[in-house]
C-alpha positions as CSV (number, residue, x, y, z in Angstrom):
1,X,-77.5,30.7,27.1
2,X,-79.6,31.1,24.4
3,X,-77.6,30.8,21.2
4,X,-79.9,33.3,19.5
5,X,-79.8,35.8,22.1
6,X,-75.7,35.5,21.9
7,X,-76.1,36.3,17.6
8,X,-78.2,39.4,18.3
9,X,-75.7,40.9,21.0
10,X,-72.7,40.5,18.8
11,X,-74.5,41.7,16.1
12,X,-75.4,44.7,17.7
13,X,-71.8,45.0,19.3
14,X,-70.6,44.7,15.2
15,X,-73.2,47.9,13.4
16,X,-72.4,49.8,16.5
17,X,-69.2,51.7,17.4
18,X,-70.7,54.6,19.9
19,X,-71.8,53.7,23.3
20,X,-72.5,55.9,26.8
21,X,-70.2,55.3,29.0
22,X,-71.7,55.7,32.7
23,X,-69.4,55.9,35.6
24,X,-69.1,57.2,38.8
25,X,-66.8,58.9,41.6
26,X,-68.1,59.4,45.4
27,X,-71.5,59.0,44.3
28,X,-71.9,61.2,41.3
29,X,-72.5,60.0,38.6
30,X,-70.7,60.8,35.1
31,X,-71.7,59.4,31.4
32,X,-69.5,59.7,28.5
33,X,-69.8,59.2,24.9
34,X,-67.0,56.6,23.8
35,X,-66.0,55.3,20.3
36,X,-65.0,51.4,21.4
37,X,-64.7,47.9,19.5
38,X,-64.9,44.6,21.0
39,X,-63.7,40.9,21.7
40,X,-66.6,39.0,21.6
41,X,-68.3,41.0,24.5
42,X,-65.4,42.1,25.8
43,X,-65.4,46.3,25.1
44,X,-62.1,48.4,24.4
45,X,-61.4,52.0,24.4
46,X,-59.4,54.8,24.7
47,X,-59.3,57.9,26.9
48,X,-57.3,60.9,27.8
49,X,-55.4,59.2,31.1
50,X,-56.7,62.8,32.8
51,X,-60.2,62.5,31.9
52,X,-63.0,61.7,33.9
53,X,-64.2,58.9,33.2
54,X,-60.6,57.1,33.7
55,X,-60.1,59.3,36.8
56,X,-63.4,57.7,38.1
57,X,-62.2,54.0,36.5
58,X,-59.3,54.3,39.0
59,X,-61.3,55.4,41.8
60,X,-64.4,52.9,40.8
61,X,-63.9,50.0,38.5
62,X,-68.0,49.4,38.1
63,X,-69.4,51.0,35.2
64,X,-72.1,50.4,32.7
65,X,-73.0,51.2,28.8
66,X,-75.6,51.8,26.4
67,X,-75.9,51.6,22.7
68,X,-78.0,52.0,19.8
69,X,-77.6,50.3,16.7
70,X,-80.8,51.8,15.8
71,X,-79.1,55.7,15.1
72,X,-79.9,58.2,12.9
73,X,-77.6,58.5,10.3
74,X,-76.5,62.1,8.4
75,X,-78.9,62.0,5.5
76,X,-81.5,61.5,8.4
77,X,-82.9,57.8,7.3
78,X,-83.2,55.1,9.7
79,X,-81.3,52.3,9.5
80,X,-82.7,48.9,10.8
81,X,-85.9,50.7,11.8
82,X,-87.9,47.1,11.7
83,X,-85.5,45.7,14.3
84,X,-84.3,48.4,16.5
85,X,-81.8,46.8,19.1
86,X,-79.6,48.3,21.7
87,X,-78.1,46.7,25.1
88,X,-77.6,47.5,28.2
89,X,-73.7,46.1,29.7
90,X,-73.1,46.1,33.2
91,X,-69.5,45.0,34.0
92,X,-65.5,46.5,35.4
93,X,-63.5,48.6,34.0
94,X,-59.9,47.8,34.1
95,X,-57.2,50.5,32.9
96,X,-54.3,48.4,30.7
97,X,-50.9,48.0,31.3
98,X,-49.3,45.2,30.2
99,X,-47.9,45.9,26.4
100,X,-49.8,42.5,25.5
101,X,-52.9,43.5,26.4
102,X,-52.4,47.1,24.8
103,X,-51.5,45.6,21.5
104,X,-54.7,43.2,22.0
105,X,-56.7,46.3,22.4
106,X,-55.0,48.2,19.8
107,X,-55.5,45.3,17.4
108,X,-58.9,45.0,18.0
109,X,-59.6,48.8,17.4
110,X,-57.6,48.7,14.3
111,X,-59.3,45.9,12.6
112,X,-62.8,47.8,13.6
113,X,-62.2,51.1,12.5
114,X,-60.0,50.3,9.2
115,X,-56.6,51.0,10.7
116,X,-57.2,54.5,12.3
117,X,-54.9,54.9,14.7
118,X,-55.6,56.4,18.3
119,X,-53.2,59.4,18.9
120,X,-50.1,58.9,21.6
121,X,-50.5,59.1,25.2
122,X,-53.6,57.5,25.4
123,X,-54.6,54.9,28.0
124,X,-56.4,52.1,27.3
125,X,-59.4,50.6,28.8
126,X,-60.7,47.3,28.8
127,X,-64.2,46.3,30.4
128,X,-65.5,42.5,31.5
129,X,-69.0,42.6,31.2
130,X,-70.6,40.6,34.3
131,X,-73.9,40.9,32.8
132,X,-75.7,42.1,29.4
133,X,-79.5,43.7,28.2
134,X,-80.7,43.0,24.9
135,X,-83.5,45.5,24.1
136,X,-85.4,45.0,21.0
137,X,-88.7,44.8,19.5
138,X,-88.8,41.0,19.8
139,X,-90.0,41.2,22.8
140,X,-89.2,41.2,26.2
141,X,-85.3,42.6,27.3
142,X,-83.2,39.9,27.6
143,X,-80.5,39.2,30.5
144,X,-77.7,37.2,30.5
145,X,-74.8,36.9,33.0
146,X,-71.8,36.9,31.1
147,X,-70.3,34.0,33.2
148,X,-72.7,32.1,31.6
149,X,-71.7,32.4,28.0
């Protein structure tokens, strides 16, 4: 893979921490905005264990996200508006169990988000990307399949 192309998605994965959050349940479809951080492309979050989208996680582990790094802050300037990047991640979703790989996630999240903590009750979701869009003004989308990083 092309080194380059590996800088600019975890850059983008680093200025953003809002994504969409599409999944679905017997055919219907269900997007959800989600507050996550990462491990390298690995993507962590938490949800409500009674909310959609981890209802339809259980049901169907295949989802995919967007994000923008390219948002419009409060005071309405644009940020980055001479490289505006966002990617596409295609991958499965997998709801955590094991106390190791919550305290990963929770870890991961903390050391994002400046030690905010996610309240009780919460279930955690990890997702394995299988394959990743970079869209950007420097030309054409570029695809890689995570296997091959």
């Amino acid at each position: 893979m092309n080194p380059e192309v590996s800088k600019r998605i975890y850059e983008c994965l680093a200025l953003c921490s809002r994504a969409v959050l599409a999944t679905s349940s017997k055919n219907i479809p269900h997007a959800a905005v989600i507050s996550f951080s990462n491990d390298g492309f690995d993507i962590y979050f938490s949800s409500s264990p009674n909310s959609k989208k981890a209802r339809n996680i259980k049901e169907n582990n295949r989802v995919a996200i967007a994000m923008d790094q390219n948002v419009v802050p409060p005071n309405g300037i644009h940020q980055n508006v001479s490289s505006p990047r966002g990617i596409q991640i295609f991958g499965t979703a997998e709801l955590l169990e094991k106390p190791e790989d919550i305290a990963k996630a929770k870890e991961v999240r903390i050391t994002k988000f400046k030690g905010r903590e996610v309240p009780p009750g919460m279930v955690w979701i990890k997702i394995r990307p299988t394959r990743i869009i970079l869209l950007d003004r420097i030309g054409a989308p570029e695809k890689i399949n995570v296997p091959d990083v």
